[in-house]
C-alpha positions, 0 to 999 in steps of 0.5 A, a space after each residue: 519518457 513516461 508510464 503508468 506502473 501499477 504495484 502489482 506488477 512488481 509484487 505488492 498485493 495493492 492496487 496502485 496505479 502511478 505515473 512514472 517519468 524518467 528524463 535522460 540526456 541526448 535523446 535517448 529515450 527511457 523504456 519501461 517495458 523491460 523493467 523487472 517485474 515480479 508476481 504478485 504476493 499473497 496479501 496473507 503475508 502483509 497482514 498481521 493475525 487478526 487476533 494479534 491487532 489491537 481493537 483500536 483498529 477495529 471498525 466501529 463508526 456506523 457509518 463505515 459499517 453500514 458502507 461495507 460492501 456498498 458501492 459509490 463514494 460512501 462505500 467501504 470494501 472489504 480486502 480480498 486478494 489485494 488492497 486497493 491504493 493506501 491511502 493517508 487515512 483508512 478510518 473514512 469512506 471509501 474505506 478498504 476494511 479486513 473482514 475478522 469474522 463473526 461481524 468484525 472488521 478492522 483497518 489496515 495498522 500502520 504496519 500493513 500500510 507500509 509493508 504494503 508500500 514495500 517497506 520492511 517491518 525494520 524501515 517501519 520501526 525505526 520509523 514509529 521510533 520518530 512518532 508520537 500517536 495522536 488519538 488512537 493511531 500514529 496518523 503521521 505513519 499512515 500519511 507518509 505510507 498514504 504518500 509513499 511511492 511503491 518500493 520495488 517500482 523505484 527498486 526497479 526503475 533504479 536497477 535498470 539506471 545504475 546496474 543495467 538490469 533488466 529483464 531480458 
């Protein structure tokens, strides 16, 4: 069985769209559609205070600026009520940048990146513990979010499996 699960549908402030296989035995088929789900949160909860995020994430290619709010492939949006996907890199085009006011704009940290996977502020430290920064950021810390599944899908679709949850 198969579907395209979207993390919004289960309370991440992202627009992430994957598919999902489940293979059972005997024939029965996986549905989906009883999955729990849960609203989606306000993004302000996964962001930091600008004023408390370094200025290494502050936005400062010409190139990246001069994409903001610009449509195509060379383009870089400003986050709203959501992120759109997480990618392995936030520093190129297409870009989802924070708009700080005053003409400045910063990346997502690595922090947001995996809170916006789902993970805790705790799963992210033990983390960054393992990681050296190359350059301004921890890169391996944005590709392992960039490449990370949605928790709360897997959350999910694992509550169905093993506790027989569903909702309803």
């Amino acid at each position: 069985s198969y579907a395209v699960l979207d993390a919004r549908d289960f309370g991440l402030p992202q627009a992430r769209e994957r598919v999902f296989t489940v293979s059972t035995l005997g024939g029965d088929v996986f549905r989906f559609d009883d999955l729990i789900r849960t609203p989606m949160q306000n993004i302000q909860s996964f962001l930091m205070d600008n004023s408390e995020v370094p200025e290494v994430y502050d936005v400062t290619q010409p190139s990246i600026l001069d994409a903001i709010g610009k449509t195509g492939i060379r383009r870089a949006t400003v986050i709203r009520d959501y992120a759109f996907t997480v990618t392995t890199r936030q520093d190129r085009t297409p870009a989802q940048v924070i708009d700080c006011g005053n003409g400045r704009y910063r990346y997502l940290t690595e922090l947001e990146c995996w809170r916006l996977q789902g993970y805790t502020d705790e799963d992210y430290r033990k983390a960054e513990l393992a990681q050296n920064r190359v350059g301004r950021y921890y890169m391996a810390l944005y590709k392992q979010a960039g490449n990370s599944i949605a928790v709360p899908i897997f959350e999910s679709i694992f509550r169905k499996i093993l506790l027989g949850e569903t909702a309803a």
